[in-house]
N, C-alpha and C positions, 0 to 999 in steps of 0.2 A: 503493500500500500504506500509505501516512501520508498523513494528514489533521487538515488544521489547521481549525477550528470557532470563529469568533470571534461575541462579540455584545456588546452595551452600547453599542452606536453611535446617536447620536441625534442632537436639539436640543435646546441651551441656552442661557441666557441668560447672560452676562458674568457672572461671578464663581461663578457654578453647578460641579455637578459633576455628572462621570460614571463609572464604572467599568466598563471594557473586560474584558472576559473572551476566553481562547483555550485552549480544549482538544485535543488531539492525541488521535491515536487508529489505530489499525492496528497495524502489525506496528512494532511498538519494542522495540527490544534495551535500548538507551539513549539518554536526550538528555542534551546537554552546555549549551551554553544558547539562552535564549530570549530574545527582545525584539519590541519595536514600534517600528514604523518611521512614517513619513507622511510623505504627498506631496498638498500644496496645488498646484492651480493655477498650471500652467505654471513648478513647480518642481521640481526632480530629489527621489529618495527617499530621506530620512533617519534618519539612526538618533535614537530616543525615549530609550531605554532599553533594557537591558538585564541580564540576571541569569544568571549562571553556576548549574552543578548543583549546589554549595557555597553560594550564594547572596550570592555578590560582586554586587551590583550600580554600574552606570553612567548618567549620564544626560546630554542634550544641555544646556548650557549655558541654554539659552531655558525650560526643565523645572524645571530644579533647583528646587527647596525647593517646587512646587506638585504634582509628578505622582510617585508611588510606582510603584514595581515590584516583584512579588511572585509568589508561585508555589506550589499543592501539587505535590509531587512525586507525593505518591501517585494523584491523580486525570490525570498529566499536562497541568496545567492552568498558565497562566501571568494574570496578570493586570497591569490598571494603572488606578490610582485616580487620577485627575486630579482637583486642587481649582482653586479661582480663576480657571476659564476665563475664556482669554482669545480676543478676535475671532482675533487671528493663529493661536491653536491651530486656529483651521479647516483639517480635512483629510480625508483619506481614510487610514485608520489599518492599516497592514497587522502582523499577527501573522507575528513568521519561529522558527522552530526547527530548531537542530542534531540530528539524530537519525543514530542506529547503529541503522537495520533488524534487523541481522545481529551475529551474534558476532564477523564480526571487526573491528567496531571502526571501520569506514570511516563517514564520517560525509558525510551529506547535508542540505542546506538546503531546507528546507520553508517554502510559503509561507501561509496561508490569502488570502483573496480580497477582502478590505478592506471596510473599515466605515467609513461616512460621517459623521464627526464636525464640527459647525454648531455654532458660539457667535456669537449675534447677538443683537439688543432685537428 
């Protein structure tokens, strides 16, 4: 019944940028928040970022000060603007949201199905 829609996933070259997009859609009551996660190559899946319905956001340490996080609420869309890629950003970038289906409030984790993000020469 929720469906996560991501795209901006590509190749680039070292110091490039990309801008990842992820829109939700179905039966939404409410979401609480949203982030991006990735998983390189025989590594476990981590958290990018992230941004509350208030628009608190967080970011993984290796991020900071290169990759934003952002969000319309009205199109239930979350986004992330990566600058200065780097080799190691190579991943597989996955869109997650907390979403309330229903009015009462019970909240589920939504995944979309990840986009392959390559910075290389």
């Amino acid at each position: 019944q929720v469906q996560l829609v991501e795209s901006g996933g590509g190749s680039v070259q070292p110091g490039g940028s990309l801008r990842l997009s992820c829109a939700a859609s179905g039966s939404i009551f409410g979401i609480n928040s949203m982030g991006w996660y990735r998983q390189a190559p025989g590594k476990q899946r981590d958290l990018v970022a992230e941004i509350t319905s208030g628009g608190s956001t967080s970011y993984a340490d290796s991020v900071k000060g290169r990759f934003t996080i952002s969000r319309d609420n009205a199109k239930n869309t979350v986004y992330l603007q990566m600058n200065s890629l780097k080799p190691e950003d190579t991943a597989v970038y996955y869109c997650n949201a907390e979403v309330s289906p229903y009015s009462d409030f019970r909240m589920y984790h939504y995944w979309g199905q990840g986009t392959q993000v390559t910075v290389s020469s």
